[in-house]
C-alpha positions as CSV (number, residue, x, y, z in Angstrom):
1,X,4.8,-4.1,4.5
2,X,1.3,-6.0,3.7
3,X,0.6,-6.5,0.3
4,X,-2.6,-7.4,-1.1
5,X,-3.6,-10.6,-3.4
6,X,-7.0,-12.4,-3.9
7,X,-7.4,-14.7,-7.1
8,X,-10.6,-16.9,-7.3
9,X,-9.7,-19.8,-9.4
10,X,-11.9,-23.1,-10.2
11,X,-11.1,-26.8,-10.1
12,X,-12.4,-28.4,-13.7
13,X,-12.8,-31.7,-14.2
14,X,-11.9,-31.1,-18.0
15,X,-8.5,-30.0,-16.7
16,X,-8.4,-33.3,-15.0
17,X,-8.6,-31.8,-11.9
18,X,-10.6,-33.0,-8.4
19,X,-12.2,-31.5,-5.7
20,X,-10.9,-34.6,-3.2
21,X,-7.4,-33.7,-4.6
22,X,-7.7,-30.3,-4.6
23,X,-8.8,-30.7,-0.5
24,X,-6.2,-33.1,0.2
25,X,-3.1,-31.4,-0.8
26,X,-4.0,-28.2,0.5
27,X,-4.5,-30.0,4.0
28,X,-1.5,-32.3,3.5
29,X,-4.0,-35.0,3.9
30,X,-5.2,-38.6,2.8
31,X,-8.8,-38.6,1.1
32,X,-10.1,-41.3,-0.8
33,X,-11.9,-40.1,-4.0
34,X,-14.9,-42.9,-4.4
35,X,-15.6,-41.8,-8.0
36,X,-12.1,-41.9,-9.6
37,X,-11.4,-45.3,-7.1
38,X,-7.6,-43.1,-5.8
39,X,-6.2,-42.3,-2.8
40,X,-4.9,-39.0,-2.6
41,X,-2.2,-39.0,0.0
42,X,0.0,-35.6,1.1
43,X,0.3,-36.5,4.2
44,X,4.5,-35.9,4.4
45,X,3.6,-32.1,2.7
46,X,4.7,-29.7,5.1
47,X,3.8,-26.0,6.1
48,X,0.3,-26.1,7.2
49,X,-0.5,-24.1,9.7
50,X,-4.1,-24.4,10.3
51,X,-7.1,-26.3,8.8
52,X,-10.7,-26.0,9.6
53,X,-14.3,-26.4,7.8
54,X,-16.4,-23.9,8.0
55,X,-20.5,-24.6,6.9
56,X,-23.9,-23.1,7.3
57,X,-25.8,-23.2,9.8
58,X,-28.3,-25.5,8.7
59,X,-25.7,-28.0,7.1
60,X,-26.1,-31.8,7.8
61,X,-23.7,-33.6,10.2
62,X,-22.0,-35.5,7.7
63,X,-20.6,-32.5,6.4
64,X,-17.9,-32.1,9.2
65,X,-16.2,-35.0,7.9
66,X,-13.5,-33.7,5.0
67,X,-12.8,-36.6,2.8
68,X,-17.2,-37.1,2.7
69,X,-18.0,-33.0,1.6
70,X,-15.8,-33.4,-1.0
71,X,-16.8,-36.8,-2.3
72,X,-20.8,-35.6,-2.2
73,X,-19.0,-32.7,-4.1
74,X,-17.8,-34.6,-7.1
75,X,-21.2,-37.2,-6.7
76,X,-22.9,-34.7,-7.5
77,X,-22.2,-33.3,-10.4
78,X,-22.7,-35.4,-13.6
79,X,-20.4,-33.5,-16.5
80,X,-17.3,-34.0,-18.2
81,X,-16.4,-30.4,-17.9
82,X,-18.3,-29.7,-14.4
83,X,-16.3,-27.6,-12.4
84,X,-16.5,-29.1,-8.8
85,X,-14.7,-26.8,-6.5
86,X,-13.9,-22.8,-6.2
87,X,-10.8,-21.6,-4.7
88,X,-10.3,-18.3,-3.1
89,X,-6.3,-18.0,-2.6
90,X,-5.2,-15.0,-0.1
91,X,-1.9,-13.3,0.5
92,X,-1.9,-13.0,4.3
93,X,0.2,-10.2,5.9
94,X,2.9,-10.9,7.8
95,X,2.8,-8.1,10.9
96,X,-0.4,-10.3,12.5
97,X,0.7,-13.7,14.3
98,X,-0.8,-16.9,14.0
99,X,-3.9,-16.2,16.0
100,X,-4.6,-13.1,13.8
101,X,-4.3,-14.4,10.5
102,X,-6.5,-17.3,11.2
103,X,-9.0,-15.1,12.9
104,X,-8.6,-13.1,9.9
105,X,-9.0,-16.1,7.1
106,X,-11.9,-17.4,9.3
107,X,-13.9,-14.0,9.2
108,X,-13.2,-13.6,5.4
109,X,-14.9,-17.6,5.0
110,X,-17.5,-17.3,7.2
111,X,-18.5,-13.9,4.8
112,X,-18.4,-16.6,2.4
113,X,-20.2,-19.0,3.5
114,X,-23.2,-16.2,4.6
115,X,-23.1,-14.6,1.3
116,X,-23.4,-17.7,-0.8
117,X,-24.9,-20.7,1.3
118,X,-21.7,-22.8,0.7
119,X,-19.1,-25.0,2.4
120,X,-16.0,-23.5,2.8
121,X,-12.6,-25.5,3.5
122,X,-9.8,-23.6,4.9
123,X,-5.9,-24.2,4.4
124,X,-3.7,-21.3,6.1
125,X,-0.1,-22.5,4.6
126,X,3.3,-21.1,5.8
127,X,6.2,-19.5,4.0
128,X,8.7,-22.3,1.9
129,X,11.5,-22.2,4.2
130,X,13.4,-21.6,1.1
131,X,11.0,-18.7,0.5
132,X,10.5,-15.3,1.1
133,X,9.2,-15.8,4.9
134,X,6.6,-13.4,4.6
135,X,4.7,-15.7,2.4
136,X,2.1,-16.4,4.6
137,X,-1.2,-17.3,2.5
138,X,-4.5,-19.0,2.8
139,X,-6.3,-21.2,0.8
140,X,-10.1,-21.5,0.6
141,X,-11.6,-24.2,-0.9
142,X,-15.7,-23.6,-1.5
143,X,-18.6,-26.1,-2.7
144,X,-20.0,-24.8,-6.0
145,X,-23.8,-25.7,-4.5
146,X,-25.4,-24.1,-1.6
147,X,-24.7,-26.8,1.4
148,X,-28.4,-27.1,3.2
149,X,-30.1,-29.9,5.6
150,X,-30.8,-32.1,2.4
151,X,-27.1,-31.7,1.5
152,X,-25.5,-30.1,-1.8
153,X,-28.2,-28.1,-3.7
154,X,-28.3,-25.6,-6.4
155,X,-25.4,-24.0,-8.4
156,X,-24.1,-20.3,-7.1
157,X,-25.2,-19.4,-10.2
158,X,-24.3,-15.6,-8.9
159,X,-20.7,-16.7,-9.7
160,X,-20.6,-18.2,-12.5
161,X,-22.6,-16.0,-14.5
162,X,-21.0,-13.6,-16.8
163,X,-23.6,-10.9,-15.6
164,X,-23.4,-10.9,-11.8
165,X,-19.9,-13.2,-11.4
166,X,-17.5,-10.2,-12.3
167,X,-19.0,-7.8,-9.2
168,X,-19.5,-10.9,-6.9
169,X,-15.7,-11.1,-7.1
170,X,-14.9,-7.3,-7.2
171,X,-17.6,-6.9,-4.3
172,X,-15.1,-9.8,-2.1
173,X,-12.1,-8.8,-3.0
174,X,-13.1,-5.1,-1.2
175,X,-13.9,-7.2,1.4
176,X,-10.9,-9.0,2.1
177,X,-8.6,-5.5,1.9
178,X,-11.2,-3.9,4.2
179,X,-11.4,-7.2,6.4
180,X,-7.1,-7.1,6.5
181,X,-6.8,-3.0,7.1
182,X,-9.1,-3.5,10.5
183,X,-6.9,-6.5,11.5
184,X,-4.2,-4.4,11.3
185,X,-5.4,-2.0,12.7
186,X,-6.2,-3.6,15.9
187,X,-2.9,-5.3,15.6
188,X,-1.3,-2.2,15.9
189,X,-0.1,-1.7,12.9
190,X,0.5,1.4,10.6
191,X,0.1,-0.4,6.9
192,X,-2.6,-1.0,4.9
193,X,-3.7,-2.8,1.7
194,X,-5.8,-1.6,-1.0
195,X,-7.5,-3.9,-3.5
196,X,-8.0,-1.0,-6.5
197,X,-5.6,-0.7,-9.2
198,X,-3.0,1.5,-9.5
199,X,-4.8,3.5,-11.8
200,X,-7.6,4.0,-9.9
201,X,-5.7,4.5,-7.0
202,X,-4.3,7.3,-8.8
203,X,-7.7,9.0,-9.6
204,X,-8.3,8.5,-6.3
205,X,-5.3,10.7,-5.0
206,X,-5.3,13.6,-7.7
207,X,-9.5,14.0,-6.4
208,X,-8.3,14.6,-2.8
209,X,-5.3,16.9,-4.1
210,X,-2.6,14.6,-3.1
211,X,-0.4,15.0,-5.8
212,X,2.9,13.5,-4.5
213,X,0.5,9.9,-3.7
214,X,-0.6,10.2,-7.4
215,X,3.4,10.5,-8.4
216,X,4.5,7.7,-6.5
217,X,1.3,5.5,-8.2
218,X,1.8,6.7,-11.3
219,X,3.7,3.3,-12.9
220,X,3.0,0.2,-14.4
221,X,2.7,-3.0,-12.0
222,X,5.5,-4.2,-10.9
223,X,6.7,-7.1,-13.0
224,X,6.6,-10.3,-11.6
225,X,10.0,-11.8,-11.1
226,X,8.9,-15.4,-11.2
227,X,9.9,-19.1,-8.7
228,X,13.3,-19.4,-11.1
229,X,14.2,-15.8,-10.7
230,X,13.1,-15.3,-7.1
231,X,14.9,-17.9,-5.9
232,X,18.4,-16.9,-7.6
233,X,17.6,-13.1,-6.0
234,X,16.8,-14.7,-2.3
235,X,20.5,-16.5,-2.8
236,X,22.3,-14.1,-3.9
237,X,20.6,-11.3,-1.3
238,X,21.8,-14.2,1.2
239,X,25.0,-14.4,0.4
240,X,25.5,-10.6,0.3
241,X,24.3,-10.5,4.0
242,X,26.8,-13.2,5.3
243,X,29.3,-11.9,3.3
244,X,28.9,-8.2,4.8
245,X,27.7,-6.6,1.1
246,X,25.3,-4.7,-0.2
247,X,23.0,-6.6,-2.2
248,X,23.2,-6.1,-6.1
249,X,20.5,-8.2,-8.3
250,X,22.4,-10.6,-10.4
251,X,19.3,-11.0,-13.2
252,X,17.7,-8.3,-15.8
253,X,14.4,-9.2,-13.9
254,X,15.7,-8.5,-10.9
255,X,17.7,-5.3,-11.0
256,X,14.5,-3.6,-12.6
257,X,12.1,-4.7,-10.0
258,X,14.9,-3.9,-7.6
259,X,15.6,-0.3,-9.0
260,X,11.5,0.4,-9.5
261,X,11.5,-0.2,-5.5
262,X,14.2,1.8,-4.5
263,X,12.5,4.7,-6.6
264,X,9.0,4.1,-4.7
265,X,11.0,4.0,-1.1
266,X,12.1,7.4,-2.1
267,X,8.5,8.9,-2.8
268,X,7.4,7.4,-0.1
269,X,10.5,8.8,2.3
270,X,9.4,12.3,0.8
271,X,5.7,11.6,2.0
272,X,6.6,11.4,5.5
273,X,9.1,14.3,5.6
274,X,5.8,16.4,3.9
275,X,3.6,14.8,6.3
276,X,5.4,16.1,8.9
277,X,6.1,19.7,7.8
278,X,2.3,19.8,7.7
279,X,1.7,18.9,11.2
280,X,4.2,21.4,12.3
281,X,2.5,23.9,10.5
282,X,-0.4,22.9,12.1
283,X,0.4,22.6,15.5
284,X,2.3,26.7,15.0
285,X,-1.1,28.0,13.6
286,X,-3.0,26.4,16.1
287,X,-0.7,27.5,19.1
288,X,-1.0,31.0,17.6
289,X,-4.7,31.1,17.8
290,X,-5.0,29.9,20.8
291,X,-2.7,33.1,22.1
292,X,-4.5,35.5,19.6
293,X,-8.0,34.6,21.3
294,X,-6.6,34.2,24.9
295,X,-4.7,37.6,24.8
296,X,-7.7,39.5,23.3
297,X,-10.0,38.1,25.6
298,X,-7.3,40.0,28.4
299,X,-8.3,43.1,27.1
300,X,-4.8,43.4,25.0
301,X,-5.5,44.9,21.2
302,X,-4.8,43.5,18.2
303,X,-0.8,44.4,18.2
304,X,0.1,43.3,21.5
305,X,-1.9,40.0,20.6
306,X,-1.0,39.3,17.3
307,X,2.9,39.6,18.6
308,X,2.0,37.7,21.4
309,X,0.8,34.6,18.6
310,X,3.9,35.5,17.0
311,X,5.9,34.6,19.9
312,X,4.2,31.4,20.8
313,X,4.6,30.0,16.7
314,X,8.6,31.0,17.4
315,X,8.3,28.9,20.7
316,X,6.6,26.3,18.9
317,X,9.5,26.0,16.6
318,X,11.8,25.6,19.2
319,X,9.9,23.0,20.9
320,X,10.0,21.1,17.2
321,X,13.7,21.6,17.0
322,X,14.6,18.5,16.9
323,X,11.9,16.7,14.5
324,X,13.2,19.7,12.3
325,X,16.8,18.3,12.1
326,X,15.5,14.9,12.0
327,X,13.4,16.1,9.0
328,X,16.6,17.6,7.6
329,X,18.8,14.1,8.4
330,X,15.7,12.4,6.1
331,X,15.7,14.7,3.4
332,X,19.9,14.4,3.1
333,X,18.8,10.5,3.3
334,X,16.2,11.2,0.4
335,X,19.3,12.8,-1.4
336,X,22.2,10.6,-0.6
337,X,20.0,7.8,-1.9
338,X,18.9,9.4,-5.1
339,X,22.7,9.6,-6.1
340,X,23.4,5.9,-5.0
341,X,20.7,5.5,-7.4
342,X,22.1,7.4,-10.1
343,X,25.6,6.1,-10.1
344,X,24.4,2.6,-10.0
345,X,22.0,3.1,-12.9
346,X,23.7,2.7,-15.7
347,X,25.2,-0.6,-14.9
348,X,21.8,-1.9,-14.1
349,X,20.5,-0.5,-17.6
350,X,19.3,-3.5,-19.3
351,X,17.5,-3.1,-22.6
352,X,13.3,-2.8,-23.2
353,X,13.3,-3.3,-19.3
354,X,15.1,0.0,-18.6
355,X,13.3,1.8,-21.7
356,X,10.3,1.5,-19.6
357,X,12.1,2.9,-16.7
358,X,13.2,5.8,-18.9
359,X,9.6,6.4,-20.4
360,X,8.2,6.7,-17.2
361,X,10.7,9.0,-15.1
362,X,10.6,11.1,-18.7
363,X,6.7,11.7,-18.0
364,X,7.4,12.8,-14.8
365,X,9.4,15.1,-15.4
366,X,7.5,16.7,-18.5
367,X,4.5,16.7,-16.3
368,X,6.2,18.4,-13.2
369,X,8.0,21.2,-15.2
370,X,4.8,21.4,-17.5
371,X,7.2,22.2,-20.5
372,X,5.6,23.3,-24.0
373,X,2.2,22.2,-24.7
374,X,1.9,19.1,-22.8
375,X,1.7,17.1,-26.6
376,X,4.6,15.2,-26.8
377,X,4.5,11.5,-26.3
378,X,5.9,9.6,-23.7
379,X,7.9,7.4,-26.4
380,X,9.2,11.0,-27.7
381,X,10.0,12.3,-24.3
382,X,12.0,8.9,-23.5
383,X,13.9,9.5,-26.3
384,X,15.4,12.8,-25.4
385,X,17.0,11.1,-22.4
386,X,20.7,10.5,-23.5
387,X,22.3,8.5,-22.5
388,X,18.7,6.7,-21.3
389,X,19.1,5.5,-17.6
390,X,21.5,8.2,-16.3
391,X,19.8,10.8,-17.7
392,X,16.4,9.1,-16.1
393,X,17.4,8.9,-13.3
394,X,18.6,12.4,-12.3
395,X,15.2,13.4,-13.7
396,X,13.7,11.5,-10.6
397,X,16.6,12.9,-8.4
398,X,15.8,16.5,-9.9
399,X,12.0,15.7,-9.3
400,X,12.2,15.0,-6.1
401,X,14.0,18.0,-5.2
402,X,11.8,20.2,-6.9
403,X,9.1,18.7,-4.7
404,X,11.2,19.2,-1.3
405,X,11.7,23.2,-2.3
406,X,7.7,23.2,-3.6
407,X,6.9,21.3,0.6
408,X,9.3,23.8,1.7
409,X,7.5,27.0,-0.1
410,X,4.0,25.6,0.4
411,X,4.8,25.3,4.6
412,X,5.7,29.0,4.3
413,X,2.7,30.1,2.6
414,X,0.2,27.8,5.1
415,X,2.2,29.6,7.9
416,X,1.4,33.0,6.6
417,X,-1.5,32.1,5.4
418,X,-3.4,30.8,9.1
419,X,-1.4,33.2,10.6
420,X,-3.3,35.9,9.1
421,X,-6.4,34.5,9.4
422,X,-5.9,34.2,13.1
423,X,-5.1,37.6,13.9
424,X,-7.1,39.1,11.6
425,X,-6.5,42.2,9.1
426,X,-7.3,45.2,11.2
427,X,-5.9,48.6,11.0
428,X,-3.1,48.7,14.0
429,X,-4.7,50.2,17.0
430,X,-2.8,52.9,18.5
431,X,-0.8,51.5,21.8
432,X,0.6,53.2,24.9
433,X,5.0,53.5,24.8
434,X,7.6,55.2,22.7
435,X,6.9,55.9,19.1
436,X,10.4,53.5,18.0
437,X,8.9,50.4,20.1
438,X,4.9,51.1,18.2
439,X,6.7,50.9,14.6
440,X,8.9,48.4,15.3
441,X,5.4,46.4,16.1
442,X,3.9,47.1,13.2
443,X,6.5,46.1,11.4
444,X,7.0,42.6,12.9
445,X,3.4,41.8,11.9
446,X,3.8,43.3,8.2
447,X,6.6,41.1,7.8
448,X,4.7,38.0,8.6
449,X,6.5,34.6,10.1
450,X,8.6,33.9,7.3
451,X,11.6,36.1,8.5
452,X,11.7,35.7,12.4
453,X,10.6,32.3,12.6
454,X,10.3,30.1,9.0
455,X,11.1,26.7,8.6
């Protein structure tokens, strides 16, 4: 799944840092740095993909030449403390190929490089092959001055300004998640990246009514595990695979990150199975409209047409028949996993790590039953949960089921609910036949969908 990262960083001199450095290890390249009198030589680095400069239009021919940008890049600029470079590093995802992610990196640099005037050097850089292989990641290296026929000229003071430099960045870093979502898009792909936090993400969610989305972003970043950490995880996931195992994290970091996935998986298994009950619904109140109209424009009245869309919802279920068992198979899934998750919990219980866990899954579930008055705390509310991580974690397992029974009730209530509105609430209108098969009608359309033909 693509995940999104942009961090702007700068190379300072006062850090003892170089722009002709900086360029020639992200290219795995020899440049010369005339001012400091070094070589800088990566040339046996590995893992570049692609490398390519991209400048304004009006930018001299000189320009094209690596090693000579970024030497007129530290010539000019007298300071100490200047800082000589900018670098925009990128998280690329890893359903495009090769082609895509450079088209991708090129588009987000030439935005750049219109926005700001500047020169920008581009590093795409391929997964460690120790790594997690869907480390694919750019690096863009830009000239702090506006690159024009004369050569390097003013600062982009628009960036490093206090004022203007914070929504510069925010501005790009919509950018690049709206630049990757339209790649993948045309790639075929069904995920997407979004650059907010979780937090507003959340807001976001609750405004459109979508509470299950606001449950499953309703946590705390995930920690970061760290190079040390990741690597002992990537081994020991590894050896579990060749050794025909399931894979257990074998640090604290690592079994909470681990366990804080697992529970996201879960919401977002119970998202699908509610997005399709809603599209069935859908497709039932839709196919009885349809019938309603067509009967009653056939001259049939309101009885014979509302049992007519009666009859073509029913048909419509049996036409769904088998996404409904395969809805049933996810939710047994949803549950069968929730209990792996329970059992497992308390031997993956370790310390201030789970304790945030616990707070978190003991929020949800004083939020979802709305107990009391809604004042206790989330501290106090952890605390309740004895022992802590089993206890948490059949909160989540009982959370989730309480939101599979809510889907379940809500599909009902959308049936009857379009239903209605499709045939209308009109008296009965008296029809030809025996006085047993007129009731028996009427009856069939008091009783609404949810006894011949409910999920």
């Amino acid at each position: 799944m693509a995940s999104y990262h942009l961090s702007v960083k700068t190379v300072k001199r006062s850090a003892g840092r170089s722009a002709t450095a900086a360029a020639a290890y992200r290219h795995a390249a020899r440049i010369v740095c005339e001012r400091e009198g070094r070589v800088h030589d990566y040339r046996a680095k590995s893992g570049v993909e692609a490398s390519l400069l991209i400048l304004p239009d009006q930018a001299p021919a000189w320009a094209e030449d690596r090693q000579a940008l970024w030497n007129a890049a530290e010539a000019r600029e007298g300071r100490r403390d200047s800082v000589v470079a900018r670098e925009w590093e990128l998280a690329l995802p890893a359903e495009l190929d090769g082609e895509g992610r450079r088209v991708l990196v090129t588009r987000f640099a030439a935005e750049l490089v219109g926005r700001y005037g500047v020169a920008a050097d581009v590093a795409i850089h391929a997964p460690h092959r120790e790594g997690d292989q869907r480390n694919w990641h750019a690096h863009v290296l830009t000239t702090t001055r506006a690159l024009g026929p004369e050569g390097l000229t003013d600062k982009t003071k628009v960036l490093d300004a206090k004022a203007t430099g914070g929504p510069e960045i925010a501005h790009m870093r919509e950018r690049w998640a709206s630049l990757q979502n339209h790649a993948l898009e045309r790639a075929g792909h069904e995920s997407r990246v979004d650059h907010r936090s979780l937090v507003h993400q959340r807001e976001a969610a609750l405004a459109h009514g979508d509470e299950l989305a606001a449950e499953q972003l309703d946590r705390p970043a995930e920690a970061k595990l760290g190079p040390a950490v990741s690597a002992v995880e990537r081994r020991e996931s590894r050896a579990a695979e060749a050794e025909g195992r399931a894979y257990e994290p074998v640090t604290e970091r690592g079994a909470q990150v681990h366990e804080a996935r697992a529970a996201r998986s879960l919401l977002a298994e119970l998202a699908r199975v509610r997005e399709a009950l809603r599209e069935e619904v859908r497709q039932r109140a839709e196919a009885a409209r349809e019938t309603y109209a067509h009967a009653r424009e056939e001259g049939a009245d309101r009885i014979s047409a509302g049992l007519a869309a009666l009859r073509a919802a029913a048909q419509r279920q049996g036409i769904g028949h088998e996404q409904g068992r395969e809805r049933e198979a996810a939710r047994d899934s949803i549950k069968e996993r929730l209990a792996r998750l329970r059992e497992s919990g308390p031997e993956r219980a370790h310390g201030a790590d789970a304790g945030s866990i616990e707070e978190q899954l003991a929020r949800l579930r004083g939020r979802g039953e709305g107990r009391g008055t809604g004042q206790e705390s989330t501290a106090e509310a952890a605390r309740k949960s004895e022992p802590r991580q089993e206890h948490g974690l059949s909160d989540m397992r009982e959370r989730l089921e309480r939101l599979l029974e809510q889907e379940n009730r809500r599909t009902h209530e959308s049936i009857r609910e379009r239903l209605d509105e499709a045939l209308g609430r009109a008296k009965p209108a008296a029809r030809e036949g025996p006085a047993h098969e007129q009731e028996h009608e009427r009856e069939a359309l008091r009783r609404g969908p949810s006894h011949g033909w409910g999920l």
